[in-house]
KEVEX-701963 format. One record per residue (C-alpha): x, y, z. Coordinates in Angstrom, 1 decimal. Example, Ala and Ser with C-alpha at 12.3 -4.5 7.8 and 13.67 -1.06 7.14 Angstrom:
REM residues 2
+--------+--------+--------+
!      x !      y !      z !
+--------+--------+--------+
!   12.3 !   -4.5 !    7.8 !
!   13.7 !   -1.1 !    7.1 !
+--------+--------+--------+
REM end
This chain:
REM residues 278
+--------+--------+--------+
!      x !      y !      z !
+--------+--------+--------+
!  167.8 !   18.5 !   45.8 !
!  169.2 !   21.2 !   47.3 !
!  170.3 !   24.6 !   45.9 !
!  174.0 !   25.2 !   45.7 !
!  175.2 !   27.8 !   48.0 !
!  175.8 !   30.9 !   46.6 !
!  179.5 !   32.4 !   46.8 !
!  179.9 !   35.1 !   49.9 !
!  181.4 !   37.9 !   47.7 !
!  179.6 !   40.7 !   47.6 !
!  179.2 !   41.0 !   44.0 !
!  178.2 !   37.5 !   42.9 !
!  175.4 !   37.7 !   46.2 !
!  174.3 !   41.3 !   44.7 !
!  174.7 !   39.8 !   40.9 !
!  172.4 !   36.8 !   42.3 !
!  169.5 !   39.6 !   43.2 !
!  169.7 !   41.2 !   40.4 !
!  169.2 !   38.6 !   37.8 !
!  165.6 !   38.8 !   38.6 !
!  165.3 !   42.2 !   39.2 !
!  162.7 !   42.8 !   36.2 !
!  160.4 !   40.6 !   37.4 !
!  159.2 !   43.3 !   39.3 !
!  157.5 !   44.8 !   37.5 !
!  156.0 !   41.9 !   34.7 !
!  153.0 !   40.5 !   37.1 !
!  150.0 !   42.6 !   37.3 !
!  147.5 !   42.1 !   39.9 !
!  144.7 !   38.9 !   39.3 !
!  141.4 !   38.2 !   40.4 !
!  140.8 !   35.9 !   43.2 !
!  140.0 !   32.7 !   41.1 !
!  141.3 !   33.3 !   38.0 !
!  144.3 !   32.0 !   36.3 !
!  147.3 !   34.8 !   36.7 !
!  149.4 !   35.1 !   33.5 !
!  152.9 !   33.3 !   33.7 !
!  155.3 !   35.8 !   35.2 !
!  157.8 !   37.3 !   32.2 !
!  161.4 !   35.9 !   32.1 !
!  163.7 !   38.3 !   32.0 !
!  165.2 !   39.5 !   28.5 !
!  167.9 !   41.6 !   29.1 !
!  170.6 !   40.9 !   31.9 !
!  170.8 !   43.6 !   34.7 !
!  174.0 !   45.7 !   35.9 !
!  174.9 !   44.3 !   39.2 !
!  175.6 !   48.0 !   39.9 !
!  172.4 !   49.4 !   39.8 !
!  171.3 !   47.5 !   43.1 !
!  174.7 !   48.7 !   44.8 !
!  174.1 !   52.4 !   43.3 !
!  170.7 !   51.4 !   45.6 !
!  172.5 !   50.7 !   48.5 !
!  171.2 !   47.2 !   49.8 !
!  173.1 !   45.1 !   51.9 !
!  173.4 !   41.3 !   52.2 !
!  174.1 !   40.0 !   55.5 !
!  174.9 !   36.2 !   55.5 !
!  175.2 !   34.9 !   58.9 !
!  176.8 !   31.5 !   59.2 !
!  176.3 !   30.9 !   62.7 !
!  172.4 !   31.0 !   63.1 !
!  172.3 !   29.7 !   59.5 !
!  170.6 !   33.2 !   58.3 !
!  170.2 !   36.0 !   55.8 !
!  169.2 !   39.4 !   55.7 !
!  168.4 !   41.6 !   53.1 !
!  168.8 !   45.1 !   54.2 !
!  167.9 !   47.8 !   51.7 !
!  169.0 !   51.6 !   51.8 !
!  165.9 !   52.9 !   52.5 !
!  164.0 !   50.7 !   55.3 !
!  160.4 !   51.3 !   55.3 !
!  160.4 !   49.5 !   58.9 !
!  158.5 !   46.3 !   58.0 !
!  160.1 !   42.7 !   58.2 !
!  159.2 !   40.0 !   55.3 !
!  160.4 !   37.0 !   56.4 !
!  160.5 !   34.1 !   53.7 !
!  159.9 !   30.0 !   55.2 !
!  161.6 !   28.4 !   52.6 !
!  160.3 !   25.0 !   50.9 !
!  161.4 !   21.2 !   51.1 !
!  165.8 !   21.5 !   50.1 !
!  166.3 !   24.5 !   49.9 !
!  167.8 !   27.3 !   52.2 !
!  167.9 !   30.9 !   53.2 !
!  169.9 !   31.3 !   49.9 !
!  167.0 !   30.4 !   47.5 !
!  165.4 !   33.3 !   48.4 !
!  167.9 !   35.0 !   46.0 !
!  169.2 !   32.1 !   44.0 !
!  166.0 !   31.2 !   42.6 !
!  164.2 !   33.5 !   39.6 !
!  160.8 !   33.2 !   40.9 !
!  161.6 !   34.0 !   44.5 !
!  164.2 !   36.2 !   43.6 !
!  162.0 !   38.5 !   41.6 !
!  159.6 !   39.0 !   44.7 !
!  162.7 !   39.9 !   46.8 !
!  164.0 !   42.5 !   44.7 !
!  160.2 !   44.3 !   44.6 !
!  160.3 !   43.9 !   48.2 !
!  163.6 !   45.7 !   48.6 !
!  163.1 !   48.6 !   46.0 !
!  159.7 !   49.5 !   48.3 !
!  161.9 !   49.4 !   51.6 !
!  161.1 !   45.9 !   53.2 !
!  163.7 !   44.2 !   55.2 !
!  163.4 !   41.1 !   54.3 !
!  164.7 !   37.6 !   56.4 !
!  165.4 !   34.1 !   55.5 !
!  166.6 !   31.1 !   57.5 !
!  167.8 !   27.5 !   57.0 !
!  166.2 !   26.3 !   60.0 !
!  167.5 !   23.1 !   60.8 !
!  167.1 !   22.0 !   57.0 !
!  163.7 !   20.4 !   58.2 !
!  161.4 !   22.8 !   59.4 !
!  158.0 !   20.6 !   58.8 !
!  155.8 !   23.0 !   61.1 !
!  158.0 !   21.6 !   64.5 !
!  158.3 !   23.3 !   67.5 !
!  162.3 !   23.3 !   67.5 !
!  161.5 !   25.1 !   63.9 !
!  159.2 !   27.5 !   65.3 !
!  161.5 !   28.9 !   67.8 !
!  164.3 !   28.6 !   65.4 !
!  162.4 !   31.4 !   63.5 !
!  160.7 !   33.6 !   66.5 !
!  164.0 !   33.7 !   67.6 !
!  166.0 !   35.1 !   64.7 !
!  162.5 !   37.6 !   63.7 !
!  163.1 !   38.8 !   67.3 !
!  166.6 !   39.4 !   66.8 !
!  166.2 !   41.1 !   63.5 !
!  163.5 !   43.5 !   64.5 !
!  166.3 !   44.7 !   67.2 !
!  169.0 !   45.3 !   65.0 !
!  166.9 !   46.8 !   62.4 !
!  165.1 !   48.6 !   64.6 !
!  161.3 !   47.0 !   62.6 !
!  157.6 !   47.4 !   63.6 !
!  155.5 !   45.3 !   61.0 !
!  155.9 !   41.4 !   60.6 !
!  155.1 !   40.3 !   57.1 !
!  155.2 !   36.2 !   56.6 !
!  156.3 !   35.1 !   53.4 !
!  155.3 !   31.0 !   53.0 !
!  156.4 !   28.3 !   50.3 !
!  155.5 !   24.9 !   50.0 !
!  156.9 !   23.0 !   53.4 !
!  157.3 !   26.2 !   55.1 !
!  153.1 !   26.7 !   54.7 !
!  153.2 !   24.7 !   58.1 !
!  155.2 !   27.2 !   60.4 !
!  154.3 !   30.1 !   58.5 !
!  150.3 !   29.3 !   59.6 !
!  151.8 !   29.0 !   63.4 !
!  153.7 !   32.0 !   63.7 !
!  150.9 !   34.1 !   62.1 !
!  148.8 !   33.4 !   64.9 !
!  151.4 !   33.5 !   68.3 !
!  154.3 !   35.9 !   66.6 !
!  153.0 !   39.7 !   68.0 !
!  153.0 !   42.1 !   65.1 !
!  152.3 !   39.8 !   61.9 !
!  150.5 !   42.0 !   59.8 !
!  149.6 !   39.7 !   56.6 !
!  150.7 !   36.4 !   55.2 !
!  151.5 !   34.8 !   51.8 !
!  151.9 !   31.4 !   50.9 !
!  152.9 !   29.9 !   47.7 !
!  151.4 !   26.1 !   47.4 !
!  151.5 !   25.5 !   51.2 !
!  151.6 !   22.3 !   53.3 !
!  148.5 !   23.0 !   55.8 !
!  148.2 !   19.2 !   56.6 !
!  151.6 !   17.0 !   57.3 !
!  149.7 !   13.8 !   57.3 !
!  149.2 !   14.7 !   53.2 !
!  152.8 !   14.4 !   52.7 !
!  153.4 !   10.5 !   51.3 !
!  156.3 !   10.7 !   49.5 !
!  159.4 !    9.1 !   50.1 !
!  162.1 !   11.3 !   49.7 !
!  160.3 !   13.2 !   52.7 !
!  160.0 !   11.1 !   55.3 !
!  163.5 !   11.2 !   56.6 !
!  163.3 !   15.1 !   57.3 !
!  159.8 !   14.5 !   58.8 !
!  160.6 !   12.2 !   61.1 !
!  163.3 !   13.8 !   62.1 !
!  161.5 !   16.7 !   62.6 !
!  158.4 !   15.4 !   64.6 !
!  160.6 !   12.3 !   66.2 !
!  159.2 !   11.8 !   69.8 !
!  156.2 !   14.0 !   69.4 !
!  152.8 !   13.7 !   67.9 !
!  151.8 !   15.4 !   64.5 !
!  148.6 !   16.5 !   65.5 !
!  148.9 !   19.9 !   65.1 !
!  149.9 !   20.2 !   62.2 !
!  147.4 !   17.4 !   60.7 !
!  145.7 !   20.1 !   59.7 !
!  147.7 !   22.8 !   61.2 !
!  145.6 !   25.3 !   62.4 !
!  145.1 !   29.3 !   61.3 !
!  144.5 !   32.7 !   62.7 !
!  142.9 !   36.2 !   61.5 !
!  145.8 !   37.3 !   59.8 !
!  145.1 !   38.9 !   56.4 !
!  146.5 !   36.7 !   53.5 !
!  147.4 !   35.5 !   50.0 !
!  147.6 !   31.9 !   49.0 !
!  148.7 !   31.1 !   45.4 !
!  148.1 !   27.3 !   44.1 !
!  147.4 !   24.8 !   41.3 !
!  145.0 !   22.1 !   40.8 !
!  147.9 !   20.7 !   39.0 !
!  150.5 !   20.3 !   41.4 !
!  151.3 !   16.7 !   42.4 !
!  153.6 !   17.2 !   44.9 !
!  151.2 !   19.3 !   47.8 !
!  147.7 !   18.4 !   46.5 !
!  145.6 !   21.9 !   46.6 !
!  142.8 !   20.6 !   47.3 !
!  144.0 !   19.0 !   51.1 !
!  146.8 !   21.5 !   51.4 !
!  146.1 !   25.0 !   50.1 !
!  142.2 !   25.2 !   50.2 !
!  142.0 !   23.7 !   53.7 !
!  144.2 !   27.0 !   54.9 !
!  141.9 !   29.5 !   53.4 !
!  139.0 !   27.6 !   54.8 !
!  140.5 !   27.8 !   58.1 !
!  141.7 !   31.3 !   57.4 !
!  138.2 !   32.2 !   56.5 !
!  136.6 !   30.4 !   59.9 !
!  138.5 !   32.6 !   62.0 !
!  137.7 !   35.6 !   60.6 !
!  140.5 !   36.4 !   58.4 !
!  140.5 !   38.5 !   54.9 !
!  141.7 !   35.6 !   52.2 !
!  142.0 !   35.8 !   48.6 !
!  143.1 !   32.3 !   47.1 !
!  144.8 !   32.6 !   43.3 !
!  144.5 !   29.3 !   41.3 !
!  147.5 !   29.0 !   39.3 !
!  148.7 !   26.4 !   37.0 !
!  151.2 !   24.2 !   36.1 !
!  152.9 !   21.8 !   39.1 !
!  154.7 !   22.6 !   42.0 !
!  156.7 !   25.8 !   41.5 !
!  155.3 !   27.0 !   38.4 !
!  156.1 !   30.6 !   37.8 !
!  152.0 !   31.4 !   37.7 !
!  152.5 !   31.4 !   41.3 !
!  154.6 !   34.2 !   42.0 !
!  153.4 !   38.1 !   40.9 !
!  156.0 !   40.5 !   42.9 !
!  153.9 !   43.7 !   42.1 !
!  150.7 !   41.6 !   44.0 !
!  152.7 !   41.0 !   46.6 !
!  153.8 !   44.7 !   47.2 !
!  151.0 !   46.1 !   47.4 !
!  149.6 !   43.4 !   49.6 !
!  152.0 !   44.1 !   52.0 !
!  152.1 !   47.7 !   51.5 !
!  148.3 !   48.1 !   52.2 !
!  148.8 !   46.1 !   55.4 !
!  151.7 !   48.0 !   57.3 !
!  150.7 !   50.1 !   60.9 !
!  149.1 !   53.4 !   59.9 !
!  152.5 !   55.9 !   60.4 !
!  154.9 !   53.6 !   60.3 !
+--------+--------+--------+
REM end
């Protein structure tokens, strides 16, 4: 189902950010291969201040159905997160586990983007330009260099896509992604994805194909929802093919388990990959 929209006032949006903030720093870096330890839930509850004190900005805009997190001190690099199956460009702060990695990505100076995108973005072409569209627009008004792509479960599909056309994608992460459409049975799907792909032919994205770009994939063997094995392992095989540097984390638990998600990992992923000077 989807997440319930956040309020618009400032302070709840900020408070909403915040509740994660520690997250930040509980997941150390893991070996490719090995099992990461669950990421920490937060003890203590965090002063909505201290992000404000920071100076980051939330700007929700209703009429291309987007969000941007702007932080005081803009390190020039765009992360731009491809949300999952129901939810929206608010569960990139509504939700601990995603929430966690934004707040790490703000503190180190990464503007970071989500969109809605139609409510259905299954790897389609209307998707696709959906999100070059608002990335070109953002790197405009924030004045951005880098491109950093941010994938989670449904959004695997246009996150592989726009890594290999969109100019200036520096690295990729994906979270349990959908590299192959025709994998996805269930039910409760089908509307979206036909509405999606109606009047045009899935082969592209059955297996989607993937360029050079550096990248992170997190997933479990575990996961009944996006079976690794067809989904997750097929993208860093593909990855791998075209030349690309891929380090694939088997987590556990099913779909959305907290083993997938280490903000500090994710940091310095990103942080290793930006334009030398910028």
């Amino acid at each position: 189902m989807p997440l319930r929209r956040p309020q618009r006032r400032a302070g709840g949006i900020v408070a909403a950010l915040l509740v994660a903030a520690t997250l930040s720093g509980c997941a150390a870096g893991t070996v490719a291969g090995a099992t990461p330890s669950p990421v920490q839930k937060t003890v203590d509850p965090v002063d909505p201040a201290a992000l404000r004190a920071q100076g980051a900005r939330i700007v929700d805009d209703d009429a291309s159905s987007s969000l941007v997190v702007a932080p005081k001190r803009p390190n020039g690099a765009l992360v731009v997160f491809l949300h999952g199956w129901g939810q929206t460009r608010w569960s990139l702060l509504s939700r601990k586990e995603e929430a966690g990695v934004a707040t790490a990505l703000t503190d180190t100076g990464f503007t970071l983007l989500s969109a809605d995108a139609g409510g259905k973005a299954w790897g389609d072409p209307a998707s696709l330009q959906d999100y070059t569209t608002l990335i070109s627009r953002a790197r405009r008004t924030y004045d951005l260099r880098d491109v950093f792509l941010m994938g989670e479960s449904m959004g695997g599909l246009a996150t592989m896509q726009l890594a290999r056309t969109l100019p200036d994608v520096r690295a990729v992460t994906a979270w349990f992604p959908v590299c192959d459409l025709s994998t996805m049975h269930e039910e409760r799907f089908q509307q979206t994805i036909g509405d999606a792909w109606r009047g045009r032919s899935r082969a592209p994205v059955a297996p989607v194909e993937v360029g050079d770009a550096p990248m992170l994939v997190w997933a479990s063997a575990s996961d009944t929802v996006v079976d690794a094995a067809t989904n997750a392992a097929v993208c860093v095989a593909r990855a791998r093919a075209a030349g690309a540097d891929v380090t694939y984390y088997r987590t556990t638990g099913g779909h959305g388990d907290p083993s997938n998600y280490q903000p500090a990992t994710i940091v310095q992923f990103f942080e290793r990959h930006r334009s030398p000077g910028a």
